[in-house]
N, C-alpha and C positions, 0 to 999 in steps of 0.2 A: 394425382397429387397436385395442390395448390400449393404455387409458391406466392409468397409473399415478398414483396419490394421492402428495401431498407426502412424509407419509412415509414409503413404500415406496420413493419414487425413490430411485437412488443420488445422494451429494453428491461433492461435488467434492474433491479432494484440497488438501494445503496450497498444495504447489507449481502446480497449475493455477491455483488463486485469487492466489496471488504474480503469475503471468504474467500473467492479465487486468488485474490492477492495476496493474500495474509504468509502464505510457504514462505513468497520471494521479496515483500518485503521484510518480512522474521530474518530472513540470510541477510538482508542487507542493512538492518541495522545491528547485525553480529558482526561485519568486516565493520562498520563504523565504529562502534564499541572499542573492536581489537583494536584497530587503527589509532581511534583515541588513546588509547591506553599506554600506545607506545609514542604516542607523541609528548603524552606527560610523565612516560619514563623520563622526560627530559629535563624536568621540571621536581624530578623527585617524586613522583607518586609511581605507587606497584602497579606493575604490568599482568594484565586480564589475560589469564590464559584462554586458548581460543573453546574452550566448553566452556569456562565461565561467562564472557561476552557470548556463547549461542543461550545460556541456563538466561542471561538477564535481558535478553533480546525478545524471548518469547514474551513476559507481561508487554514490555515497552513496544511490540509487534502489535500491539490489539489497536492503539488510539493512531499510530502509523500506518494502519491498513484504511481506517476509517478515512484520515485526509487522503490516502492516496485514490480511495470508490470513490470520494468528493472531488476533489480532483479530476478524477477521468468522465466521471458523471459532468462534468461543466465543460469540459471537451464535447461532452457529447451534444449539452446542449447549445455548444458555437456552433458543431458542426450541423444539426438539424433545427435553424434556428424557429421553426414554423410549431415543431414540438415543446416552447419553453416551458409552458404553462403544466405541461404532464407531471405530475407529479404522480406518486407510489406513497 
């Protein structure tokens, strides 16, 4: 078996890193939703019950996945600065 060094390995694309991530950021802008909702309970707006901030987290999870693969994709390319030019 040939192993391969960090980096010669290939990386991952944007869209693959959007799809890994997409579960935990979908959960995490469902505690942001809830969490808003009850902040402007305060303020007089109805509070999101916690299915309804997970029902409107999923649309809102797709273009939040995509900044988080950009995101860790430009991590990637601080950390391996000799790679920038690679593109997918």
């Amino acid at each position: 078996m040939t192993e391969r060094s960090p980096t010669t390995a290939p990386r991952w694309s944007r869209r693959k890193l959007a799809v890994v991530v997409f579960p935990f950021v979908t959960a995490a802008v469902a505690v942001n939703l809830f969490l808003a909702s009850l902040l402007g309970a305060s303020l007089g707006f109805p509070v999101l019950s916690p299915l309804h901030a997970l029902a409107l987290s999923v649309p809102l999870g797709i273009p939040a996945s995509w900044v988080a693969a950009r995101w860790v994709d430009h991590l990637l390319d601080q950390a391996e600065p000799d790679r920038v030019g690679d593109r997918r």
